[in-house]
Structures are given as structure tokens and as C-alpha cells.
Steps between C-alpha positions, in 0.01 A plus 500: 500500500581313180501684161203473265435186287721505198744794613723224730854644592546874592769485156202402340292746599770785352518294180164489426460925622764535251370317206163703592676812402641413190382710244280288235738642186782292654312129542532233269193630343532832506866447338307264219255842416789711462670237278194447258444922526845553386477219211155702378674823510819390299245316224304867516796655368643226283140565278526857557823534325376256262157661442415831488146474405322445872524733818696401754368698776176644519359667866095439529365739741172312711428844686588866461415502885766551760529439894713790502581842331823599456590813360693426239271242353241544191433190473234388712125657648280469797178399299552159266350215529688196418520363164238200486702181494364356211600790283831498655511124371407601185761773480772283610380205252546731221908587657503120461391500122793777437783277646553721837805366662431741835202615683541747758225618728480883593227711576439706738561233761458119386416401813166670530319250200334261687561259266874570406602091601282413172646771262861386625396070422360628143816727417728176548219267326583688187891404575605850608731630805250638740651803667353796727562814627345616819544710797488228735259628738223266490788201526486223794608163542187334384500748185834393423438134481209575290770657218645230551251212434366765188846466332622859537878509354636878604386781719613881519435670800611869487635658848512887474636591866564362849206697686182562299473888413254721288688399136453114592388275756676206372806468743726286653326530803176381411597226258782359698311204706306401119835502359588253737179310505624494154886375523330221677195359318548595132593333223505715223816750469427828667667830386486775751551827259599888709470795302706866497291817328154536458494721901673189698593705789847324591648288206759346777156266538584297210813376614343389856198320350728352212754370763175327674354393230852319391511363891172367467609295145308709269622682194576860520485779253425834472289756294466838421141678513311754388280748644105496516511665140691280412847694432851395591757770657903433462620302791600721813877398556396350816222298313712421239783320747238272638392433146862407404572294797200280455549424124850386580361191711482173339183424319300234327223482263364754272641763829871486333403689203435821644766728315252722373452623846804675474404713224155585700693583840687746325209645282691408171225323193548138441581350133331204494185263320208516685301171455221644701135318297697241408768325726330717764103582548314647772090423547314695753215416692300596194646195254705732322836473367750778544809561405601576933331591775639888411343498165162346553260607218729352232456311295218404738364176298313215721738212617246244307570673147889556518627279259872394399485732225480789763803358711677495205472807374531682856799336472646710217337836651708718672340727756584873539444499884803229541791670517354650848375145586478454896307160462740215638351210363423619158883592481587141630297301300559724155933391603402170344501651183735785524743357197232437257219650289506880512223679467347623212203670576434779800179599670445806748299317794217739562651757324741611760787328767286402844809526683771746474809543645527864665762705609829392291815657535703276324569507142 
């Protein structure tokens, strides 16, 4: 029996199996995306070292609801609706107006808005880096082209364990045929992020899943967590030899400056200058801007009325809850600005620390 029009020669057959498994990141095209990502991102920071007067990453949460419920997390409910879309344009319109060089999605999960395609096309109509930061659940092929057609730029995908236990259901062994639905169909750059603390049950879990997520040609990092109260322990000395292992691999992006992880594993206060309601802002489902999603309730002013005069003087406020500071992305983005500007006004967020490191032996 002959082969199938248009296959011809078994050798051709192979060739054209094998070009059907090339992952979509390594075409012509999906080589181009990468090259015009990495051109935004460099002219991102060129402005941001130039400018200090505009946010460069702000995270917009679309729902507080979740698919899951992980232990550690206070972040999320079983209750809220989705944020209408047309408010959600409006919110990210007025991100636009302040200059916002990033827009990350978080929630709750992302993925639940039924309309989270259109909130990804309007962040990048405003000229921003779309990014998101899901537990991947709700991912399939067909999803997956989707963020790609919207313009989606990044995506974080947290993996607690390798089996699913009572602390989190987010494991390897779940997430493992999305991620490589993902290493096959995506376009954007994909970050697969394991965690030590917070009640992970076996910390040796963070090496597996980074190892697969490095086989499967994502980035890998690592973070440290906190509890469902939100407090951070010392690193166990197991815990803290995964930790050190992973931050020792090779890195790119805004995951290389993650020294002040060092200071947290070991329970020691970070000096630095949060930029948190002014490089940095978070705005909940509710439109409001805060200065993280660990201090929500200040300053707590809707998105549409933060001006430039609020970025910049956020900028010059120090807050009393940073040296403590477990919030990854506020520390990365606020590294732009390390050398310049100190601070020269302080404010108490809510009167008190939301999250405390416990348990300190060292001096």
C-alpha cells in the first residue's frame, strides 16, 4: 500500500514526524518572538534606569477565586466573581497613563476569567510586557495557543512537590503532561518556580522539578514561602541545601537577582529600598492599589486616581515591614534602583509588619 498523498518516501515520513514535534519556541517564528521580547525587555530597562517616575511592574489581580487551596496560600477565596472586563480595561488603561513598563497577571488563578485573552491584548495595547502567574491547571493545548495569539510575554507556574499532599496539590505529578503541552506549543518564556518552607513536606522536590523544568527548556528558580499566616521560619539545614543548590544554577532575567534570598533563608533582615507604590504596585480584584499582596489595605487608593505624584513620592518612602520582606518581585524590581535616591520618609503599613520572621537564633 502506498503512503498517503504528500508524505512520499518512508525518510519523508520521519522528517515531517520530526518537524511535527518541534517545539514552536524553536521555529523561525517562534525564534523572531523571542528576539522582539528580548529587544522590549532591554528598552524596559534602558527607561527604567533612565526614569524613575513610572512603575515598572505592576500585578492586576482579575479574580480572588482559586481552582485550588493550598495551605500556605492567603491569597485567593472560593466565592469571587470575576472582575467585569470592561473595568479591568479601564484599570489597565489607567497602568497605561502611568508609563507601566510590566503587567503581570495573578489572582487567585488567571485562568478562571473567562475573558483573560482580552485583558492580556489590552495590557500589550498600552505597550506593556504581559506576564502571568498561574497554577497551570486549567492549561491545554488549545489554551496555550490562545496565550499565544493574545500576546502573553512570561508565565510563572509554581510546583510545590512531586505527589499532591494536604499542604499543596500543585505537583510534579499533576502538572507534568501541561508542562509539556507547554515545551511544545508556547511561545512566551515559561518559568517553572519550586519552593522550600512554608510545610513543603520534602524540600529534595525542588531539585527534581527544577532539573525537569531545565530538561524541558524552561527557566528554573526557586523560592522560599511562608506559612498560611503568613510567617517565615529559618531554613531547616536540609531546606536550606536545596535552596543553595538551586540559586547556584545559571539564570536569566529579573531570576539572577535573588541575593536577598540569602538573608531570608537564614532569618537575617535585609538592608535595602523598597520601591513597593512606586516601581512596584499591587491592585486587587477591588481596583485598589497596594503596596504588595502582604500589605493590602495600604495605601489602598483606586488604580484610576494614582497619579505620578504618588509614584514619586512612594518612591522616597521607606517601609518599616521591609527589612523582613519575603515578596520576590518587589525585591527584584526595587534592584533597579538600589544605588540611587534613599529614602527620606518612613511609613508603618497598617501599623504593624504582616509578615515576620520567627524563630531566630542567629545574631
Amino acid at each position: 500500500m502506498g503512503h498517503p498523498r504528500g508524505w512520499g518516501t518512508p525518510d519523508i515520513v520521519c522528517v515531517q514526524i520530526v518537524r511535527m514535534g518541534i517545539p514552536r519556541r524553536s521555529t523561525v517564528r517562534g525564534r523572531w518572538i523571542a528576539a522582539k521580547r528580548k529587544v522590549r525587555e532591554y528598552a524596559m530597562v534602558v527607561r527604567a534606569l533612565a526614569d524613575t517616575s513610572h512603575p515598572v511592574l505592576v500585578q492586576i489581580i482579575p479574580t480572588r477565586y482559586c481552582n485550588l487551596s493550598c495551605a500556605y496560600c492567603n491569597e485567593y477565596d472560593k466565592v469571587s466573581e470575576p472582575v467585569p472586563l470592561e473595568e479591568m480595561y479601564r484599570r489597565i488603561d489607567a497602568l497605561g497613563r502611568l508609563g507601566t513598563a510590566m503587567i503581570g497577571i495573578s489572582g487567585g488563578e488567571p485562568l478562571t476569567h473567562p475573558q483573560l485573552d482580552d485583558i492580556i491584548r489590552r495590557m500589550r495595547k498600552t505597550g506593556a510586557i504581559a506576564g502571568m502567574i498561574t497554577n497551570g491547571f486549567l492549561l491545554n493545548e488549545e489554551r496555550i495557543l490562545r496565550l499565544n495569539a493574545a500576546g502573553l510575554d512570561h508565565m510563572q507556574i509554581s510546583i510545590d512537590n512531586l505527589e499532591p499532599d494536604e499542604v499543596s496539590k500543585k505537583s510534579l505529578k499533576t502538572l507534568d503532561k501541561r508542562l509539556e503541552m507547554l515545551a511544545e506549543f508556547a511561545e512566551f518564556h515559561v518559568n517553572i518556580n519550586s519552593v522550600v518552607g512554608g510545610g513543603i513536606r520534602n524540600p529534595n522536590d525542588a531539585l527534581v522539578i527544577g532539573k525537569r523544568a531545565l530538561e524541558l527548556g524552561f527557566e528554573s528558580t526557586i523560592g522560599i514561602i511562608h506559612d498560611g499566616d503568613g510567617q517565615l521560619k529559618p531554613l531547616l539545614p536540609e531546606e536550606a541545601q536545596v535552596f543553595h543548590a538551586m540559586t547556584h544554577r545559571k539564570k536569566t532575567n529579573y531570576a539572577q537577582f535573588d541575593k536577598f534570598q540569602e538573608a531570608i533563608a537564614q532569618a537575617r533582615p535585609n538592608n535595602w529600598r523598597c520601591r513597593a507604590g512606586s516601581r512596584y504596585l499591587y491592585v486587587c480584584e477591588d481596583g485598589l492599589v497596594h503596596y504588595c499582596s502582604q500589605q493590602r489595605g495600604y495605601p489602598a487608593v483606586p488604580v484610576a486616581e494614582y497619579t505620578r505624584a504618588d509614584v514619586k513620592r512612594e518612591f522616597v518612602t521607606a517601609k518599616s515591614c521591609a527589612p523582613h520582606c519575603t515578596i520576590g518581585c518587589v525585591h527584584r524590581i526595587s534592584y533597579i534602583d538600589h544605588w540611587r535616591a534613599p529614602q527620606t520618609r518612613m511609613v508603618a503599613p497598617g501599623g504593624q509588619e504582616l509578615v515576620r520572621i520567627q524563630g531566630s537564633s542567629l545574631p
